[in-house]
C-alpha positions as CSV (number, residue, x, y, z in Angstrom):
1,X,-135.7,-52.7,6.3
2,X,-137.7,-55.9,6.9
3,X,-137.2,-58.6,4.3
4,X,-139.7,-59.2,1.8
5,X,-141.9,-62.1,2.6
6,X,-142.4,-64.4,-0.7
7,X,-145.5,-66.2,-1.9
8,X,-145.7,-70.1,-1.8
9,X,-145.5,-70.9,-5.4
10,X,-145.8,-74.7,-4.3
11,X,-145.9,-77.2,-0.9
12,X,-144.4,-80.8,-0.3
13,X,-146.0,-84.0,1.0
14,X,-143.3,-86.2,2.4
15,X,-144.9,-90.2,3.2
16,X,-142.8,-90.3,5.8
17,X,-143.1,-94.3,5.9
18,X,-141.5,-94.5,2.3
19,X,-138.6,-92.0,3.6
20,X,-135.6,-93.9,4.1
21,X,-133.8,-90.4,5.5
22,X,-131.1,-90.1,3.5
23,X,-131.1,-86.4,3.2
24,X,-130.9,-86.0,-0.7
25,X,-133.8,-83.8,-1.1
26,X,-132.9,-81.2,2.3
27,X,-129.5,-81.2,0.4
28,X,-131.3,-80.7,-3.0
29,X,-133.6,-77.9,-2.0
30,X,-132.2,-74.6,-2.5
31,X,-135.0,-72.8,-0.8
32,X,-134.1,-74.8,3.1
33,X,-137.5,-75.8,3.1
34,X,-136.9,-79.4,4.4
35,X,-135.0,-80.8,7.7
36,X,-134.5,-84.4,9.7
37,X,-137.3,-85.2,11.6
38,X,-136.2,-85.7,15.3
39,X,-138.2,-88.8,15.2
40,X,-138.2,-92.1,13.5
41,X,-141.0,-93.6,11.4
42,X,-141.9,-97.2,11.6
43,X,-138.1,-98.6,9.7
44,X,-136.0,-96.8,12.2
45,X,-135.3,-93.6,9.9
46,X,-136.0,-90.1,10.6
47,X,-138.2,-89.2,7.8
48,X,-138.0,-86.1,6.2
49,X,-140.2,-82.9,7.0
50,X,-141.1,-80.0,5.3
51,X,-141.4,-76.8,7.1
52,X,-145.0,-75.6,5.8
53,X,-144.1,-72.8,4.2
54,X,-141.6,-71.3,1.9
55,X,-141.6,-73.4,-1.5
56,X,-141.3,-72.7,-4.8
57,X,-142.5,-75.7,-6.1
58,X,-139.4,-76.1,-8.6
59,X,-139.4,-80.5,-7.9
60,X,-135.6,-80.7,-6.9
61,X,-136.1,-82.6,-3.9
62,X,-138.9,-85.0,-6.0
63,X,-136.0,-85.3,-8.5
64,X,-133.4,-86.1,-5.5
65,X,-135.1,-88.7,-4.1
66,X,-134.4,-92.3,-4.7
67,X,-137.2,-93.5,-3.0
68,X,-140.7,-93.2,-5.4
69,X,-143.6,-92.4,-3.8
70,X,-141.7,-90.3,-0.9
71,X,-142.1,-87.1,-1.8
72,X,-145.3,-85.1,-4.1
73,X,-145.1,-81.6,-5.0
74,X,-147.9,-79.6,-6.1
75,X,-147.3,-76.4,-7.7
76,X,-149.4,-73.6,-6.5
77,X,-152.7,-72.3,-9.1
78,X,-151.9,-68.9,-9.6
């Protein structure tokens, strides 16, 4: 029996030029939404990036991350 596909209830926008990859939000987010970016942004880090799908919009990874202005979640408008 397939898996039952969830609903966004949210999305991430990373500013990848304020990411200082340290990995505290893909270690924060419980739903694997975010990884390392195989590239590096302008400082020499590799930024992180969200996957496009698959949030729940709960703000852990906002919350993890030192860094303000990094990361923005929206919640999804039912």
């Amino acid at each position: 029996m397939p898996a039952a596909v969830k609903e966004d209830r949210g999305y991430i926008v990373i500013n990848e030029e304020e990411c200082k990859g340290c990995g505290l939000c893909i270690e924060a987010c419980v739903q694997k939404v975010l990884h390392s970016a195989p590239y590096l942004n302008r400082y020499g880090y590799h930024p992180a990036v969200y996957d496009g799908h698959g949030c729940n919009g709960c703000g852990l990874c906002f919350y993890a991350c030192p860094e303000p202005g990094a990361i923005t979640v929206y919640k999804a408008v039912a």
